[in-house]
VMD Tcl script that draws the C-alpha trace (Angstrom):
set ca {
  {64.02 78.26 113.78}
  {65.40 81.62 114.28}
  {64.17 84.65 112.40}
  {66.64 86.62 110.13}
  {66.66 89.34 112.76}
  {67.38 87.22 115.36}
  {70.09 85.73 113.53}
  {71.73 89.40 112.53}
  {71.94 89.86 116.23}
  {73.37 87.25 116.48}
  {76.31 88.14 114.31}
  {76.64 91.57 115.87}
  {77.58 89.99 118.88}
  {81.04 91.57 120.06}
  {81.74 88.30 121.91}
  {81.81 86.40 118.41}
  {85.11 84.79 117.26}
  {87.28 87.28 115.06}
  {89.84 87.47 112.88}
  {92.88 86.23 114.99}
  {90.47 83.73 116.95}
  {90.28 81.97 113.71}
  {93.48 82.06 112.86}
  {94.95 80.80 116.38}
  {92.33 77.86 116.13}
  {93.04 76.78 112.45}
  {96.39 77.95 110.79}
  {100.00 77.47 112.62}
  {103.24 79.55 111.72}
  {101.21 82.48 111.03}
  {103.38 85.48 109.85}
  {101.69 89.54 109.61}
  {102.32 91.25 107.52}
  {101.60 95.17 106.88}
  {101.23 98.50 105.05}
  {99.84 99.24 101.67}
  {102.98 100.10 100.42}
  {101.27 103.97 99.82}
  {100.05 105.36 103.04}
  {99.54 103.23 106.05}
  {98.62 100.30 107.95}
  {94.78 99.71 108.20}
  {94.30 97.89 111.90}
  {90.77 96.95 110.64}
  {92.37 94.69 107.74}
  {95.26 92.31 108.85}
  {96.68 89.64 106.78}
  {99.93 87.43 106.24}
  {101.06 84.12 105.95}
  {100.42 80.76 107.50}
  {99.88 77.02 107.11}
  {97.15 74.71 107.65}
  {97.71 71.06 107.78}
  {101.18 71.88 106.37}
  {100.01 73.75 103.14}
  {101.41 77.17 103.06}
  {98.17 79.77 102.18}
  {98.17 83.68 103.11}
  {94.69 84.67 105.25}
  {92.72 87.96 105.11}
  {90.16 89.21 107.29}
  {88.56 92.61 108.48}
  {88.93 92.61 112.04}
  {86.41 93.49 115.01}
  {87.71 93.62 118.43}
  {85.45 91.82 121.28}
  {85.95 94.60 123.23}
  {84.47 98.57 123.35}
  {88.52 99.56 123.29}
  {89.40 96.85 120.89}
  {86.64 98.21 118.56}
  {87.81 101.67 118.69}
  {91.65 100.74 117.45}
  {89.94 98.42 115.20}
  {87.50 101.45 113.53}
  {84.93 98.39 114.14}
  {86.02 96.53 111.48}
  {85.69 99.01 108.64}
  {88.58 99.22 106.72}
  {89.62 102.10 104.90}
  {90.84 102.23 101.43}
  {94.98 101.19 102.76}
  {93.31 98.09 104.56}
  {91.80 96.99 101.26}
  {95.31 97.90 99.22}
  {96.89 95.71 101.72}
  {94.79 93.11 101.24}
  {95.18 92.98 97.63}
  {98.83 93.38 97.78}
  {98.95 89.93 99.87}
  {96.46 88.83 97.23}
  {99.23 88.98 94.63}
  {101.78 88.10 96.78}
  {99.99 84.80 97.09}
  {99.24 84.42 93.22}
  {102.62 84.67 92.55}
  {103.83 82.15 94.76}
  {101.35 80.00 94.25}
  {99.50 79.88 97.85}
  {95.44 79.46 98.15}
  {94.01 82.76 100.00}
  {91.34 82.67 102.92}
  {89.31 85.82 103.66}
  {87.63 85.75 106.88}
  {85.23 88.75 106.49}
  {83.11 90.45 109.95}
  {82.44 94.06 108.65}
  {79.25 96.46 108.27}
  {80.82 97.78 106.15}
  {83.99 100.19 104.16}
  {84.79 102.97 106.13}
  {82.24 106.12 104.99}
  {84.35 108.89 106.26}
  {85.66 112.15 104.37}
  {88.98 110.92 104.59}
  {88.67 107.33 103.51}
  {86.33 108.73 100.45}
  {89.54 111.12 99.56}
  {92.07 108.35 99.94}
  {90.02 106.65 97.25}
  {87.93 104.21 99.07}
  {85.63 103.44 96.12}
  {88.22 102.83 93.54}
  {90.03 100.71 96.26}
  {87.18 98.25 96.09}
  {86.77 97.90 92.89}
  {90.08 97.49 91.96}
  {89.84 94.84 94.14}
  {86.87 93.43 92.47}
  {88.43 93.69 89.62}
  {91.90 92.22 90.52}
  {90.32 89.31 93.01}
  {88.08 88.41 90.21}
  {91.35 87.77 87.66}
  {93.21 85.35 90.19}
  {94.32 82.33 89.21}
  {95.24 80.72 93.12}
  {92.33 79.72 94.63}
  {90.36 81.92 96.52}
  {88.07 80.66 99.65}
  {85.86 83.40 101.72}
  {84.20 83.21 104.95}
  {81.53 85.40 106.25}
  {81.81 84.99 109.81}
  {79.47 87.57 111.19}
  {78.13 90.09 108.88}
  {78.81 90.74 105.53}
  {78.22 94.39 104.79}
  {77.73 95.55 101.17}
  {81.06 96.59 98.89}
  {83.04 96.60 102.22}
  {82.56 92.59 102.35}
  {82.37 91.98 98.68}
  {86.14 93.47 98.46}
  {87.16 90.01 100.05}
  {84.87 88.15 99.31}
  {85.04 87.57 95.05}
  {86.36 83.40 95.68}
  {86.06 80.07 94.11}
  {84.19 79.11 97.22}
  {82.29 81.43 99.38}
  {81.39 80.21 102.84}
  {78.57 81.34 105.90}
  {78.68 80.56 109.36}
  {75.12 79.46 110.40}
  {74.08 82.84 112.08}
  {76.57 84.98 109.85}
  {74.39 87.41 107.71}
  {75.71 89.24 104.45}
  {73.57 91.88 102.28}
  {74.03 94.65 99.93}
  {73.27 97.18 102.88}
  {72.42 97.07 106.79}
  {68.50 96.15 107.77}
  {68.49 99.54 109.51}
  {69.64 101.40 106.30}
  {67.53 99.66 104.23}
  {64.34 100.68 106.58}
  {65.66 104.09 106.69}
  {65.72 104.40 103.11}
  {62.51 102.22 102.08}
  {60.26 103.72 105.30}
  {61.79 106.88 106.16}
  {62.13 104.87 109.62}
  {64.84 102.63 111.27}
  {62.94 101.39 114.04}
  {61.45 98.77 111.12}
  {64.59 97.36 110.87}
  {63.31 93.58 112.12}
  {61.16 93.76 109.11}
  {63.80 94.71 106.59}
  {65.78 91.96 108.16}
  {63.13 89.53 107.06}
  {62.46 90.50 103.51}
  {65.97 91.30 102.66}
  {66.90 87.93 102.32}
  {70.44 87.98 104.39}
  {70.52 84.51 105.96}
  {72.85 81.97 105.22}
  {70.32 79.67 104.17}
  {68.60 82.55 102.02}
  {71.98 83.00 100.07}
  {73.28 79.51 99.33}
  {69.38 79.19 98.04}
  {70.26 81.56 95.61}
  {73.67 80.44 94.83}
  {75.22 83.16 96.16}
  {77.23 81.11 99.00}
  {78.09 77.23 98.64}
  {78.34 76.21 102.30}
  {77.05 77.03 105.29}
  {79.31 76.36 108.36}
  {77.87 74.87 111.39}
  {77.52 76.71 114.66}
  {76.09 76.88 118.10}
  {72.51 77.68 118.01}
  {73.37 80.87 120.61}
  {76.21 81.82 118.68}
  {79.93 80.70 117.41}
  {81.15 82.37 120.82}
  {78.84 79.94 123.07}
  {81.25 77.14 121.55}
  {83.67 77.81 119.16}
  {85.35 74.53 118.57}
  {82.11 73.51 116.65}
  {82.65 76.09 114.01}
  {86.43 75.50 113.89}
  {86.43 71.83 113.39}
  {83.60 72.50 110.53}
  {85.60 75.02 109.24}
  {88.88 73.36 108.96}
  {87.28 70.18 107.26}
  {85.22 72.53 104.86}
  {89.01 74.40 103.72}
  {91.18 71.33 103.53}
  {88.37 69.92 101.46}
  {88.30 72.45 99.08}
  {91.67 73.73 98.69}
  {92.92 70.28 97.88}
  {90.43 70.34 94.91}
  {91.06 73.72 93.96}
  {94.96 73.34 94.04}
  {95.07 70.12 91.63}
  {92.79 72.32 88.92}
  {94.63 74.37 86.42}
  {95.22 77.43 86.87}
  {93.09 78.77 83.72}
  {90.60 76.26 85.56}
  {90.51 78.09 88.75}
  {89.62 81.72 87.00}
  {86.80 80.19 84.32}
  {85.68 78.46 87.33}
  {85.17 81.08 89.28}
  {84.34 83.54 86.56}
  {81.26 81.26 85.50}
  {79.88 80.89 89.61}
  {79.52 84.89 89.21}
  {78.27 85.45 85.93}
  {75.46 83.67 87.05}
  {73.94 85.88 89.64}
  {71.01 87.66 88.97}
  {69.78 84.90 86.05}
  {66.72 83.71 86.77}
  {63.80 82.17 84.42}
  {60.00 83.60 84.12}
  {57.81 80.95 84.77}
}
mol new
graphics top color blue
foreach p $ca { graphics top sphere $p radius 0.5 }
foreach p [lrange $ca 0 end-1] q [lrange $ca 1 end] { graphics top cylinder $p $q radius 0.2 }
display resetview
């Protein structure tokens, strides 16, 4: 069994599926769209419309390149505060048309520069916290590789929330959390392990529902296995979501995240 640093390397790996390999393996007729509508196009957000087994839905995702160039153009996947207003305009593009969204999410992180902070890259999140938690279309996320703090959550506030096997998702990275807690990063293999970022840490806790099925080397060893999960995992659940009510959808989902953090003293 691997270790939960073992397993975050894992999901670092540049070679790992990304945003468009998922959607070129699972969705047909897929449509992108851009622009926040306020200042630009984030590259390290893309999103639009598509189909899967013949039901229309729109897909999200943050967006790593699997190259050193790609990553660069790409800002690594870290969006800044456009790439998350794009995301929720598609959001309510879909709501009002009635299509399920899919986030794919592969980030460290929001963007922490000057210039994302002045564009408003905190409010930008929350709003869409705020606005993602509201919808009534179901909502499915994937972490695919890692989930990193407010930067993933932005996409990731859905009836159904989703892990690849080796895909890890925290409130911060295991090096920033050994910088801050030990005043040194080189103990970041211990944070890993006490930080509690594994897919089978998190649906333990309730904070994921299913964990998606991958090589034991990694989702770019052999792709197809994480696909075919995949697909059967999404069909699955946005034919139950879509025959709920639309009231049903938001108590649904407000309930699943009201009850994070309860616990009981023994």
């Amino acid at each position: 069994m691997k270790s939960a640093y073992e397993k975050m390397t894992i999901a670092k790996n540049i070679s790992r599926p990304n945003f468009y390999s998922f959607v070129k393996a699972l969705f047909c007729d897929f449509i992108e769209l851009h622009g926040d509508r306020l200042f630009g196009d984030d590259k390290a957000i893309a999103g639009g419309v598509a189909t899967i087994d013949g039901i229309a839905v729109t897909v999200i995702g943050t967006v790593k390149g699997n190259t050193t160039n790609e990553n660069i153009n790409r800002n690594f996947g870290m969006p800044n505060p456009e790439g998350y207003r794009k995301a929720l305009r598609l959001m309510r593009q879909a709501e009002k048309f009635g299509r399920p969204i899919i986030c794919f999410i592969d980030t460290p992180g929001a963007h922490p520069g000057v210039d994302a902070e002045k564009r408003g890259q905190g409010e930008a999140i929350a709003k869409n916290l705020y606005e993602m938690a509201a919808l009534k279309t179901p909502a499915i996320s994937i972490i695919t590789g890692e989930g990193g703090s407010g930067g993933a959550l932005a996409l990731a506030v859905s009836n159904r929330v989703y892990m690849l096997e080796n895909a890890v998702y925290s409130v911060i990275s295991a090096n920033g959390f050994a910088s801050i807690l030990w005043k040194d990063a080189k103990k970041e293999k211990e944070a890993a392990e006490i930080m509690k970022m594994t897919a089978d840490d998190l649906q333990g806790f309730g904070v994921i529902d299913k964990i998606i099925p991958e090589h034991s080397e990694g989702a770019h060893i052999s792709p197809e296995i994480s696909y075919n999960a995949l697909k059967t995992a999404l069909l699955a659940d946005i034919k139950e979501l879509s025959s709920l009510p639309p009231i049903e959808i938001y108590t649904q989902k407000y309930n699943k995240f009201r009850k994070f953090g309860v616990f009981d003293e023994c």
